[in-house]
DRENDO-1510 file (C-alpha; in Angstrom, 1 decimal, always signed):
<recs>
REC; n; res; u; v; w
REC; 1; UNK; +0.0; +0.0; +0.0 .
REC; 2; UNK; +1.4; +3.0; -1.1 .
REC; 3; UNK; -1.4; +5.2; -1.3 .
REC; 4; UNK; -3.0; +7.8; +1.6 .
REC; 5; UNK; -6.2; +5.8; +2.3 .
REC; 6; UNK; -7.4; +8.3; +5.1 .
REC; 7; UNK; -6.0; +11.9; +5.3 .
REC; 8; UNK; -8.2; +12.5; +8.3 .
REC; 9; UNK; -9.8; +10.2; +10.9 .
REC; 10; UNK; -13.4; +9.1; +10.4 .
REC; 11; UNK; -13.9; +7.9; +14.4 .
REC; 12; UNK; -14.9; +10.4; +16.6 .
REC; 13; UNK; -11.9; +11.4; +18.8 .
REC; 14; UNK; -14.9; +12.6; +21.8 .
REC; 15; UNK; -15.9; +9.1; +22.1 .
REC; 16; UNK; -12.6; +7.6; +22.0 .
REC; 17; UNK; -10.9; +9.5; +24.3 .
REC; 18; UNK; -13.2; +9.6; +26.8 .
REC; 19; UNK; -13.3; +5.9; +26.6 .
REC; 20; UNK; -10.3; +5.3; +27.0 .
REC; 21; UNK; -9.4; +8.0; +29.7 .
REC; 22; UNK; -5.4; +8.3; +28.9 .
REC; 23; UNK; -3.5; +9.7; +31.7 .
REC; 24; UNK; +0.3; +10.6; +32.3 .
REC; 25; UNK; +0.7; +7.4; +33.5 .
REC; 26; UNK; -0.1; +5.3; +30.4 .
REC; 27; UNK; +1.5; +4.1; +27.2 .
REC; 28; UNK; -0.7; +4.1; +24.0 .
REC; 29; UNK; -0.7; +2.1; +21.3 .
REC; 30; UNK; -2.7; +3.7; +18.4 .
REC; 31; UNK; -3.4; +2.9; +15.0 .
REC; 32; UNK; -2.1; +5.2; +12.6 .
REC; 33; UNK; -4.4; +6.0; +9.7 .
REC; 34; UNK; -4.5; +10.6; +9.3 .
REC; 35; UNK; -2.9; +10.8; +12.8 .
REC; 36; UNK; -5.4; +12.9; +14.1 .
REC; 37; UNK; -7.4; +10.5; +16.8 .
REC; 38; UNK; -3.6; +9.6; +18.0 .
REC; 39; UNK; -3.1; +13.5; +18.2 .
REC; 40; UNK; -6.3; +13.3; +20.5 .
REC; 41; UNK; -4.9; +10.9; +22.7 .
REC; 42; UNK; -1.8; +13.0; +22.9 .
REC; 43; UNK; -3.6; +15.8; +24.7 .
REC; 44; UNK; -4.2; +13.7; +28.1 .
REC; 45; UNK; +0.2; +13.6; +28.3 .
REC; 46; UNK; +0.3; +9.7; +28.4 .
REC; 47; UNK; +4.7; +8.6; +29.4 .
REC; 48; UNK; +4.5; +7.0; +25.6 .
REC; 49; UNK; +2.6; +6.7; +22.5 .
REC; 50; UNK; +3.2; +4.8; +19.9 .
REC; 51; UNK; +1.8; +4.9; +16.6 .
REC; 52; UNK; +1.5; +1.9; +13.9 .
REC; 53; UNK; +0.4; +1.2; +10.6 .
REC; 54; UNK; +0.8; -1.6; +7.6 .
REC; 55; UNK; +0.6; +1.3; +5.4 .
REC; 56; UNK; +3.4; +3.7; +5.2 .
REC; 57; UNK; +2.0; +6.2; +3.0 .
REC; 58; UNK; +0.0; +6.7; +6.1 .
REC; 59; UNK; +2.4; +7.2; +8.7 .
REC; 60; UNK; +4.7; +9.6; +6.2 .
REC; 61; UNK; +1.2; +11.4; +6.3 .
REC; 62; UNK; +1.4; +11.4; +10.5 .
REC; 63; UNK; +4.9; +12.3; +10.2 .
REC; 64; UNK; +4.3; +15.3; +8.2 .
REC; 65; UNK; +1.9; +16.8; +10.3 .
REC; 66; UNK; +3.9; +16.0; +13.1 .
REC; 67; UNK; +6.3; +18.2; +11.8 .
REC; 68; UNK; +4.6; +20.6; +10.4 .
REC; 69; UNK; +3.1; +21.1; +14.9 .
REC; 70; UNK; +6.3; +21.5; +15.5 .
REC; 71; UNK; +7.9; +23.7; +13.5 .
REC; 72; UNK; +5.1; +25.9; +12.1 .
REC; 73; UNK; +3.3; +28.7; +14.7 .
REC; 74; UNK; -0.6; +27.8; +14.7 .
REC; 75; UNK; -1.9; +30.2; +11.5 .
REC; 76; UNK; +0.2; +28.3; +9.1 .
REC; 77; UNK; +0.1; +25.2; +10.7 .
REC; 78; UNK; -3.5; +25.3; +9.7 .
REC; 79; UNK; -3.3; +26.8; +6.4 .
REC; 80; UNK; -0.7; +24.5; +5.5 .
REC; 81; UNK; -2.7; +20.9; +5.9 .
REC; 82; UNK; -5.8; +22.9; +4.5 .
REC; 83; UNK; -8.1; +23.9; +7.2 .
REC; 84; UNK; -7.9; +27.4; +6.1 .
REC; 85; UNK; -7.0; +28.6; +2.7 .
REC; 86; UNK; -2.9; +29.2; +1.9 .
REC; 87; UNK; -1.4; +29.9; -1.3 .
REC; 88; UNK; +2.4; +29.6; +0.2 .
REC; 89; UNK; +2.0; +25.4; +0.8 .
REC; 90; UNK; +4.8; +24.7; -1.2 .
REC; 91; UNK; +7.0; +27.2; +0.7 .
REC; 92; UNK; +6.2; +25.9; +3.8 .
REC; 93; UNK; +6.5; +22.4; +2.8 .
REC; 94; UNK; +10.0; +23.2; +1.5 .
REC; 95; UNK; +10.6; +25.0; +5.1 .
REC; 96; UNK; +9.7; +21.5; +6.9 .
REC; 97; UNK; +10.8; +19.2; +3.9 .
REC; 98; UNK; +14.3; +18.6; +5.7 .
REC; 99; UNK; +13.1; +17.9; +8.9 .
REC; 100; UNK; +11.3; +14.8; +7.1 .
REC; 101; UNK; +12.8; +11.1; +7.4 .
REC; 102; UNK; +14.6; +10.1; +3.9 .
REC; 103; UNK; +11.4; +8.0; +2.9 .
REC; 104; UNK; +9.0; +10.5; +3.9 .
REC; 105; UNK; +10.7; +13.3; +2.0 .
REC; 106; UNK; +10.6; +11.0; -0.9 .
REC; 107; UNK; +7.4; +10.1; -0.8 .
REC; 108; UNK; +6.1; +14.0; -0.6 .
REC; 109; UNK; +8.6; +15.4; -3.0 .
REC; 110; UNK; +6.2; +13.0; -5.5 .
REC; 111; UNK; +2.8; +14.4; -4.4 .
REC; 112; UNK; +3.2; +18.1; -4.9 .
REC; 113; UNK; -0.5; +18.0; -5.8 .
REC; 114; UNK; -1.5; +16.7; -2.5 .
REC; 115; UNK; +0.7; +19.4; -0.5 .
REC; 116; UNK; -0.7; +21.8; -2.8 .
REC; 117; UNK; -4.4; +21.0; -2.1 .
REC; 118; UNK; -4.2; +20.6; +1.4 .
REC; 119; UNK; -3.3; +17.4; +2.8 .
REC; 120; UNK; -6.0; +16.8; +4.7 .
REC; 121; UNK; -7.7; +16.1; +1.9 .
REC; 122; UNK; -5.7; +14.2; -0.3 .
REC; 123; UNK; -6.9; +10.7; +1.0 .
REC; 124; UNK; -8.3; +8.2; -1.0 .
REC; 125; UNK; -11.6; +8.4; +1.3 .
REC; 126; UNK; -11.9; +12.4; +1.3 .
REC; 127; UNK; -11.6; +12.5; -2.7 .
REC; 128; UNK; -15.0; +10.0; -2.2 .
REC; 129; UNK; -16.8; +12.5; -0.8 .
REC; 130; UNK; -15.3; +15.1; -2.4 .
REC; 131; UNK; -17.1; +13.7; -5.7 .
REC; 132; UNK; -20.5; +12.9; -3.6 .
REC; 133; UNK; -20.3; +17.2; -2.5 .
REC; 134; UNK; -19.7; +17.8; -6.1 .
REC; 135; UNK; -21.8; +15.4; -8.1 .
REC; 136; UNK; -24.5; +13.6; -6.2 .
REC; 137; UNK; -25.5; +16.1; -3.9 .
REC; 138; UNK; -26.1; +19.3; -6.2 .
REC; 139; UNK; -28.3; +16.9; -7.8 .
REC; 140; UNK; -30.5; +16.3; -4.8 .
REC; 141; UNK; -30.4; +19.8; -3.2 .
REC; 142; UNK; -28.9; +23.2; -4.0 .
REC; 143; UNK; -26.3; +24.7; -1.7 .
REC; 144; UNK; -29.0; +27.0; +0.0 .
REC; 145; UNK; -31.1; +23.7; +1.1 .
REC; 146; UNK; -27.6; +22.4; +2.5 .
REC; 147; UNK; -26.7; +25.6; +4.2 .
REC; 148; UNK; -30.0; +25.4; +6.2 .
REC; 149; UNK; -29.7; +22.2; +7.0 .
REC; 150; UNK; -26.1; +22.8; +9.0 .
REC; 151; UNK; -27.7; +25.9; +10.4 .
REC; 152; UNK; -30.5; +24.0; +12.3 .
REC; 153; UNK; -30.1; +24.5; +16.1 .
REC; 154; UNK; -32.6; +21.7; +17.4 .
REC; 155; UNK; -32.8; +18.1; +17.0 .
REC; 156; UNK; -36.8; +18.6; +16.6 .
REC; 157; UNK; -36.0; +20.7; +13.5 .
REC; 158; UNK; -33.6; +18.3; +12.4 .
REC; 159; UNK; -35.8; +15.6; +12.2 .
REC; 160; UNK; -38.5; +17.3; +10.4 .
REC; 161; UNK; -35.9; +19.0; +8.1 .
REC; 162; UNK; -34.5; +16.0; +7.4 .
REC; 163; UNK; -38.5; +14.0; +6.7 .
REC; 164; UNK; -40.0; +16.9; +4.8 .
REC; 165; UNK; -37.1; +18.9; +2.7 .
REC; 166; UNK; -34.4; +16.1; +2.9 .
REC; 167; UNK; -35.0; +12.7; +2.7 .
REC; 168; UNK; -36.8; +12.7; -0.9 .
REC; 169; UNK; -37.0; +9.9; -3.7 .
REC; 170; UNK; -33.9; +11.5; -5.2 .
REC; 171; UNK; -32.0; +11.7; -2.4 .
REC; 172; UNK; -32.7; +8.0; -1.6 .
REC; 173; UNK; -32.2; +6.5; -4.7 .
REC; 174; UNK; -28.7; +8.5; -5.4 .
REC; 175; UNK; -27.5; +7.6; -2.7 .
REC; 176; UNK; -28.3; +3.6; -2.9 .
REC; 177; UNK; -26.2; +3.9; -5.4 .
REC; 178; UNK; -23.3; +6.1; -4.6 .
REC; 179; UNK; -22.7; +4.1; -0.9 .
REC; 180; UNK; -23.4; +0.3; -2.0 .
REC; 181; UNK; -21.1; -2.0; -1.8 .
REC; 182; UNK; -19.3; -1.5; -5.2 .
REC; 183; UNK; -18.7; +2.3; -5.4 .
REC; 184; UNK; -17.9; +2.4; -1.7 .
REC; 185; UNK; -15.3; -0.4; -2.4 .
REC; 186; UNK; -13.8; +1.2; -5.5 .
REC; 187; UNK; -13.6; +4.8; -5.3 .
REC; 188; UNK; -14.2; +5.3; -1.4 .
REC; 189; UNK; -12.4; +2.5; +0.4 .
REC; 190; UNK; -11.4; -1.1; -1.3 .
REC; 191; UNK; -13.2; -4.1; -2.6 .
REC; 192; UNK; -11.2; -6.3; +0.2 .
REC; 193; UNK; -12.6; -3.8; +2.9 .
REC; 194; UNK; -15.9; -6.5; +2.5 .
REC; 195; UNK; -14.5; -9.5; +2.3 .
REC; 196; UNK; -15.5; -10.7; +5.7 .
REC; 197; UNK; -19.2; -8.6; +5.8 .
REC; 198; UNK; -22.3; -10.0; +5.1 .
REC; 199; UNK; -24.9; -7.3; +5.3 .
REC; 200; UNK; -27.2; -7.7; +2.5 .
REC; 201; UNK; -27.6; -4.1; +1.7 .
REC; 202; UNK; -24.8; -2.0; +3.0 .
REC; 203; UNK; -26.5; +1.7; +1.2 .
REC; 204; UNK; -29.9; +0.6; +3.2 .
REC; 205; UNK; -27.5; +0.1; +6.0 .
REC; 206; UNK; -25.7; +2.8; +5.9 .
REC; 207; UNK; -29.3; +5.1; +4.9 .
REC; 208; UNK; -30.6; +4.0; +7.9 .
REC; 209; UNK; -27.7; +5.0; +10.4 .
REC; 210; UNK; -27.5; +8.6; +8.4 .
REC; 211; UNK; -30.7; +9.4; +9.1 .
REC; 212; UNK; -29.8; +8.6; +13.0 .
REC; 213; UNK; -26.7; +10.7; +12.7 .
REC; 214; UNK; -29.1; +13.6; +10.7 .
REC; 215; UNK; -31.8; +13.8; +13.4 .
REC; 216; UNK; -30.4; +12.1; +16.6 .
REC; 217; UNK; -27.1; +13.9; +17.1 .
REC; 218; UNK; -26.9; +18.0; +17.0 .
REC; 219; UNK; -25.6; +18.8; +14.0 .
REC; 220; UNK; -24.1; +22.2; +14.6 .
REC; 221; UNK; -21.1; +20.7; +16.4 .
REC; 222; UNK; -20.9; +17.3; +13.9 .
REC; 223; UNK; -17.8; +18.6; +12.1 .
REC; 224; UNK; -17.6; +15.0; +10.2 .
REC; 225; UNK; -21.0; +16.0; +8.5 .
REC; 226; UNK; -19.8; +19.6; +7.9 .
REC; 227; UNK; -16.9; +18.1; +6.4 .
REC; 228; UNK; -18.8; +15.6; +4.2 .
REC; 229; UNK; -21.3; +17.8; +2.7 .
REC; 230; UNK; -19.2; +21.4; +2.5 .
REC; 231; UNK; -15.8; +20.2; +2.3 .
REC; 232; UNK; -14.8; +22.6; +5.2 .
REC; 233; UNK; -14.7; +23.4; +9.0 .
REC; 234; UNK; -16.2; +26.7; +9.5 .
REC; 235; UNK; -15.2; +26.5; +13.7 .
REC; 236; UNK; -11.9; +24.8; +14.0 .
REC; 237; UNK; -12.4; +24.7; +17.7 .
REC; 238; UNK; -15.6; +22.6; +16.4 .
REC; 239; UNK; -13.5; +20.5; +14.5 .
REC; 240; UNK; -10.3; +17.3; +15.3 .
REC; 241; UNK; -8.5; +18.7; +19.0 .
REC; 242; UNK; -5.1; +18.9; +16.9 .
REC; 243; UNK; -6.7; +21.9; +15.2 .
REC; 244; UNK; -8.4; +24.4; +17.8 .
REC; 245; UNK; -5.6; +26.7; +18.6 .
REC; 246; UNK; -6.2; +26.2; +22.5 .
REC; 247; UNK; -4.7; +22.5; +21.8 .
REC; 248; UNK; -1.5; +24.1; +19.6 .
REC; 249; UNK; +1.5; +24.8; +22.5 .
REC; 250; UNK; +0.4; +21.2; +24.2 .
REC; 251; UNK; +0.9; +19.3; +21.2 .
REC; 252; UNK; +3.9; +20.9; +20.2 .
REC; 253; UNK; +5.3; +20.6; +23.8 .
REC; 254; UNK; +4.1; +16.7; +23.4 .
REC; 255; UNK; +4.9; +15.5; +19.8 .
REC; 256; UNK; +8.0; +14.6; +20.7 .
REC; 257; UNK; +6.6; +11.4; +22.5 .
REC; 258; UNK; +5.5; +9.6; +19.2 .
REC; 259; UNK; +7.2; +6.8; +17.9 .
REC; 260; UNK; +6.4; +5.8; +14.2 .
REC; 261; UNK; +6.0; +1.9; +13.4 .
REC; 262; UNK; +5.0; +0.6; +10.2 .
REC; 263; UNK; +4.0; -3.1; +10.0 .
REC; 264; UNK; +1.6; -5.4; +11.3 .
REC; 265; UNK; -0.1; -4.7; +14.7 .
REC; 266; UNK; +0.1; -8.3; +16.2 .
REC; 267; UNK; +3.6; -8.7; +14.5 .
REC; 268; UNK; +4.9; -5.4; +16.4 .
REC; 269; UNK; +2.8; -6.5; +19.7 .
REC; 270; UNK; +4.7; -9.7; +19.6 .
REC; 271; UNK; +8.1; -8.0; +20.0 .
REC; 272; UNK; +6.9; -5.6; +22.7 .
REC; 273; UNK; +8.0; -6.6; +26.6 .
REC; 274; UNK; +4.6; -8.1; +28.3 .
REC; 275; UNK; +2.6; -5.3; +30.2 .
REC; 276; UNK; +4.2; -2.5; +28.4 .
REC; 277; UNK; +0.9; -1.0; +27.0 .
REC; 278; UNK; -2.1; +0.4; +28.9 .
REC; 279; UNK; -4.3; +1.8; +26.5 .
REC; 280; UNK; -5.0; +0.3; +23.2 .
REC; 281; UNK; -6.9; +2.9; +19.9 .
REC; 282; UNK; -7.5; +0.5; +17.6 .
REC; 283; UNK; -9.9; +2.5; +14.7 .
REC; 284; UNK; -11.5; -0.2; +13.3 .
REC; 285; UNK; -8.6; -2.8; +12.3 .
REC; 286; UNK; -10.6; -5.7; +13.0 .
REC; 287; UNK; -13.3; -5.4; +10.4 .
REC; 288; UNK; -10.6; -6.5; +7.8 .
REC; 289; UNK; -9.7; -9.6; +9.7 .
REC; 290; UNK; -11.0; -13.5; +9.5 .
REC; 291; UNK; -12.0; -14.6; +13.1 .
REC; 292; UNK; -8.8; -16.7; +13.3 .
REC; 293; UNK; -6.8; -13.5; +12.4 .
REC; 294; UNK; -9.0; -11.3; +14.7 .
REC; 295; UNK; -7.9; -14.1; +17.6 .
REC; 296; UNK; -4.1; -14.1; +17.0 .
REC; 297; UNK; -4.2; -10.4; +17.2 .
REC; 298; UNK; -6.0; -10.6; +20.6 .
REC; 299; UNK; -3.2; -13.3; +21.5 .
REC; 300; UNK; -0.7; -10.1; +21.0 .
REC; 301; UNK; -2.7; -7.4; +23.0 .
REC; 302; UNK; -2.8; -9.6; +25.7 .
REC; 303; UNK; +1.2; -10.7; +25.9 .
REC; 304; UNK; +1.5; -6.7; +25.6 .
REC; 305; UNK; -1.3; -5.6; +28.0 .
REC; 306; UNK; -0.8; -4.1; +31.1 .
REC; 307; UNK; -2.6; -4.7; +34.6 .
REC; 308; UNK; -5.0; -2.9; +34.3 .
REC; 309; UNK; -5.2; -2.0; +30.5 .
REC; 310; UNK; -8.1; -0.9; +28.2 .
REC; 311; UNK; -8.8; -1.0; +24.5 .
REC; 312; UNK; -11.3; +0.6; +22.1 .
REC; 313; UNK; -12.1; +0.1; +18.3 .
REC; 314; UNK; -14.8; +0.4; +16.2 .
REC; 315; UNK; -17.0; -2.2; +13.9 .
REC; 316; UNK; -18.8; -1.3; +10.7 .
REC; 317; UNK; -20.4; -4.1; +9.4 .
REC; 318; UNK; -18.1; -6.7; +10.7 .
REC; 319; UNK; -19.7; -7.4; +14.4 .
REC; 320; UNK; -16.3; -8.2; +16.9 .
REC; 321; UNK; -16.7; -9.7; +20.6 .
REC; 322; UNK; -14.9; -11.4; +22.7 .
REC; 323; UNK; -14.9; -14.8; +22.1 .
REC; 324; UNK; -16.7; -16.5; +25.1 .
REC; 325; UNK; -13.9; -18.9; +25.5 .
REC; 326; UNK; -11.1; -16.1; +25.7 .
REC; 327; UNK; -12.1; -14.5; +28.9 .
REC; 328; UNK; -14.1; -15.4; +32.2 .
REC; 329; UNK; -16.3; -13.0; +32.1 .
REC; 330; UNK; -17.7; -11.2; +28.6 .
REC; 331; UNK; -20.1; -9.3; +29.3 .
REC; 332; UNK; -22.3; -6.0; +27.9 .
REC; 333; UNK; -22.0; -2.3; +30.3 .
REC; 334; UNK; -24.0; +0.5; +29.8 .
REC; 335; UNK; -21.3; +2.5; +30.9 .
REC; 336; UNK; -20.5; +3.0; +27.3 .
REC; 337; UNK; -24.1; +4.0; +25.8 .
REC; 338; UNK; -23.5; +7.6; +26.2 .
REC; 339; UNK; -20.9; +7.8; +24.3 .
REC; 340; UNK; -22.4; +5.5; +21.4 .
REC; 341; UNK; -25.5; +7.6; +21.7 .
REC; 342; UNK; -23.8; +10.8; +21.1 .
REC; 343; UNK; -21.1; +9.9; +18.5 .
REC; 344; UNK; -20.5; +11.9; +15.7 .
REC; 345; UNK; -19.6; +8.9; +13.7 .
REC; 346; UNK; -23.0; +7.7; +13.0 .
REC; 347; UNK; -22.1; +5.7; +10.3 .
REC; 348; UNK; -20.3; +3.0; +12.8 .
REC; 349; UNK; -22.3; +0.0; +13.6 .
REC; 350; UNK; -20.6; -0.3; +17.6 .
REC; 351; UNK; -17.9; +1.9; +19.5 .
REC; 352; UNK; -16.6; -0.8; +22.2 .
REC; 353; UNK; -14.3; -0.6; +25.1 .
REC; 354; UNK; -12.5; -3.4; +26.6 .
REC; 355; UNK; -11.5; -3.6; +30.6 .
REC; 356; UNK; -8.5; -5.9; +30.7 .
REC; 357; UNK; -7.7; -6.9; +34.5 .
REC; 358; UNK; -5.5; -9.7; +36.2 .
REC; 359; UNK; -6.7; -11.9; +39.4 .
REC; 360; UNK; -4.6; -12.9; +41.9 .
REC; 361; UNK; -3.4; -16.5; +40.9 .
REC; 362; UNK; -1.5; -17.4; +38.3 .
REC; 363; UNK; -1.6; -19.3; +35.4 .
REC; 364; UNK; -0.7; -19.3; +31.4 .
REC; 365; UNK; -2.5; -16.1; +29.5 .
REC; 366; UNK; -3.7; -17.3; +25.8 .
REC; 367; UNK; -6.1; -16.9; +23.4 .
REC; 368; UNK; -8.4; -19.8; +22.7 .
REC; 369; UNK; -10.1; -20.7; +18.7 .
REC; 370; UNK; -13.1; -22.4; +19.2 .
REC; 371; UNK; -11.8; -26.1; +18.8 .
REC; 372; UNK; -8.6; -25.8; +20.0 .
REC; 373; UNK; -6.8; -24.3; +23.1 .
REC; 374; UNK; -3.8; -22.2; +22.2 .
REC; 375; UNK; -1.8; -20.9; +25.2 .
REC; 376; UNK; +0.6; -18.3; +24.7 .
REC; 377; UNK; +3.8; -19.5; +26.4 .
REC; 378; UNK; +6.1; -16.5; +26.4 .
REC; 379; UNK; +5.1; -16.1; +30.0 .
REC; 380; UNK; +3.4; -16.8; +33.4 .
REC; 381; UNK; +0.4; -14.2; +34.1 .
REC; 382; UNK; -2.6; -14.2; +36.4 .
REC; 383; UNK; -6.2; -14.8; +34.4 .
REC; 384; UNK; -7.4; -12.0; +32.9 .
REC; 385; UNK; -11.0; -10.9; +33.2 .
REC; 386; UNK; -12.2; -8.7; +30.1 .
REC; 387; UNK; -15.4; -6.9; +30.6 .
REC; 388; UNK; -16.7; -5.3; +27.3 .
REC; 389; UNK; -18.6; -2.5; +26.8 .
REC; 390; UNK; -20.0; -2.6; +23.2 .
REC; 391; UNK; -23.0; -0.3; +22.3 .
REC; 392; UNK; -24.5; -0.5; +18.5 .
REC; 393; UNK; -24.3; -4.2; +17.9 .
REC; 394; UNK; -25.8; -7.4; +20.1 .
REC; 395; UNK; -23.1; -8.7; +22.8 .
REC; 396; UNK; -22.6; -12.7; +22.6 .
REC; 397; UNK; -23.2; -13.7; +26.5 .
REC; 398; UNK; -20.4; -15.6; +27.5 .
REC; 399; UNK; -20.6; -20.2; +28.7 .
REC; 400; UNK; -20.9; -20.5; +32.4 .
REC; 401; UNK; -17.6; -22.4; +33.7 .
</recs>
């Protein structure tokens, strides 16, 4: 994969960090994709974070911005990754281009374009709805309908905004076609993104959960549906933490704690020490995984997990529990509805939070499959209890010993 996928990050960083409630006293493993949730985390001062991804257009994409928080003030830090309009991009990039890794510098001395534009929006996923903004939706509603529709204040007059001037034949029949399954896998995301989902209708899916996030969730402060039907952030203190200006001296003071690693998650967890990591962002990795792969990879987090430890990710369409057999107890909180309910990410099917904790005796740590018993044997823990908090989807009750 050479190619930025995701300039920005689609999961709501509100949700995720108040899930996962990083303090100074954690180290963070996060998955890479724009850099911008991991930016999130970075606000709470964890001791570490660490940042990984298979895809190393991706993290020259983190590493660039990273660089441009550090050496830029805040005005053209903005301008510069195209939040606010700059014609000097190429200046600025040639300011920060030596401050780059070899490969990174490479890689952006190619993409001129993408510097030019903005990078911010020069992701694979971004350029999808960049062509719904400019194509599909002028042919459903004219700018002024769309304009009133972001200025509504109330979620009453959202919901009858959205049944009486919105959601018309046109607007439903566009868009089964623009977010099925092969569009969305071709020009927004890629075919092998559904290889493992077996929703029947993933536009009805995805129709249905819009008009939740339309007339559920106040959509004055929903910068991911500003973003995906202007192409803008009007309030960048509305907008990703890493650009309201209040966050700029923290993160400057702060960058300096990322480490970069592209690869494999599980491959990288596997080389870790056991109990290095306390807090796990995990986007929504395992919705591209087969169940065994989805199992070895929680074989990993738990060699690397801490006592106590917590992880979060996301599912689609792919639903992800923990497998009855792994842990003692599996079971659903409501501690985490709030933050499902109010999500700005509508368009996820679950947000879930894992509570990873040791008991007092000890014994062999291991993930199980569901015919055989597979023990990790790199060292002696105590049992872990996993409690799971996963709002949006049905949670699998766990056997009774």
């Amino acid at each position: 994969m050479t190619d930025i996928r995701y300039a920005q990050c689609w999961e709501d960083p509100a949700t995720l960090t108040e899930g996962l409630e990083v303090t100074p006293k954690d180290d963070v493993v996060s998955i890479g994709s724009g850099g911008d949730n991991s930016f999130a985390l970075l606000l709470s001062r964890p001791r570490s974070l660490t940042i990984v991804d298979m895809n190393p257009a991706q993290l020259f994409l983190v590493e660039l911005k990273m660089r441009a928080i550090q050496k830029l003030d805040y005005c053209d830090f903005i301008s510069f990754v195209g939040a606010r309009p700059c014609p000097a991009r190429n200046r600025l990039y040639r300011f920060l281009r030596s401050s780059l890794s070899e490969s990174a510098r490479r890689y952006w001395d190619g993409h001129a374009e993408a510097i030019l534009k903005g990078v911010i929006h020069c992701g694979k996923f971004e350029k999808y709805f960049a062509l719904f903004r400019t194509i599909i939706l002028p042919l459903v509603h004219s700018r002024k309908v769309v304009e009133q529709f972001m200025a509504l204040s109330s979620l009453n007059d959202q919901r009858t905004f959205y049944d009486e001037v919105w959601n018309n034949l046109r607007w439903r029949s566009l868009f089964h076609v623009f977010f099925g399954r092969f569009l969305l896998g071709h020009l927004g995301r890629d075919p092998s993104c559904f290889d493992h989902v077996s929703v029947d209708s993933v536009a009805e899916e995805l129709l249905r959960r819009t008009r939740r996030g339309a007339t559920e969730i106040p959509i004055g402060t929903n910068f991911f549906i500003e973003y995906i039907l202007t192409g803008r952030y009007q309030l960048l203190e509305n907008a990703h933490p890493y650009l309201n200006e209040s966050n700029f001296c923290l993160l400057q003071d702060s960058v300096s704690k990322v480490r970069l690693i592209e690869g494999n998650l599980a491959e990288y967890l596997k080389r870790t020490q056991p109990g290095s990591v306390s807090k796990f962002n995990l986007s929504d990795i395992f919705e591209y995984m087969s169940q065994e792969s989805f199992e070895q990879t929680l074989d990993q987090i738990v060699h690397a997990s801490s006592s106590p430890a917590r992880l979060a990710y996301w599912t689609l369409f792919v639903p992800r529990c923990v497998p009855t057999v792994l842990s003692r107890r599996a079971v659903s909180s409501r501690a985490a509805t709030n933050l499902y309910d109010l999500t700005r990410t509508f368009f996820y099917g679950s947000f879930n939070l894992w509570n990873i904790n040791y008991n007092k005796l000890r014994c062999r740590v291991g993930v199980f499959s569901e015919n055989t018993e597979r023990f990790s044997e790199s060292r002696q823990r105590e049992p872990w209890i996993c409690t799971q908090e996963s709002i949006g989807q049905p949670i699998r009750k766990p056997r009774t010993a």
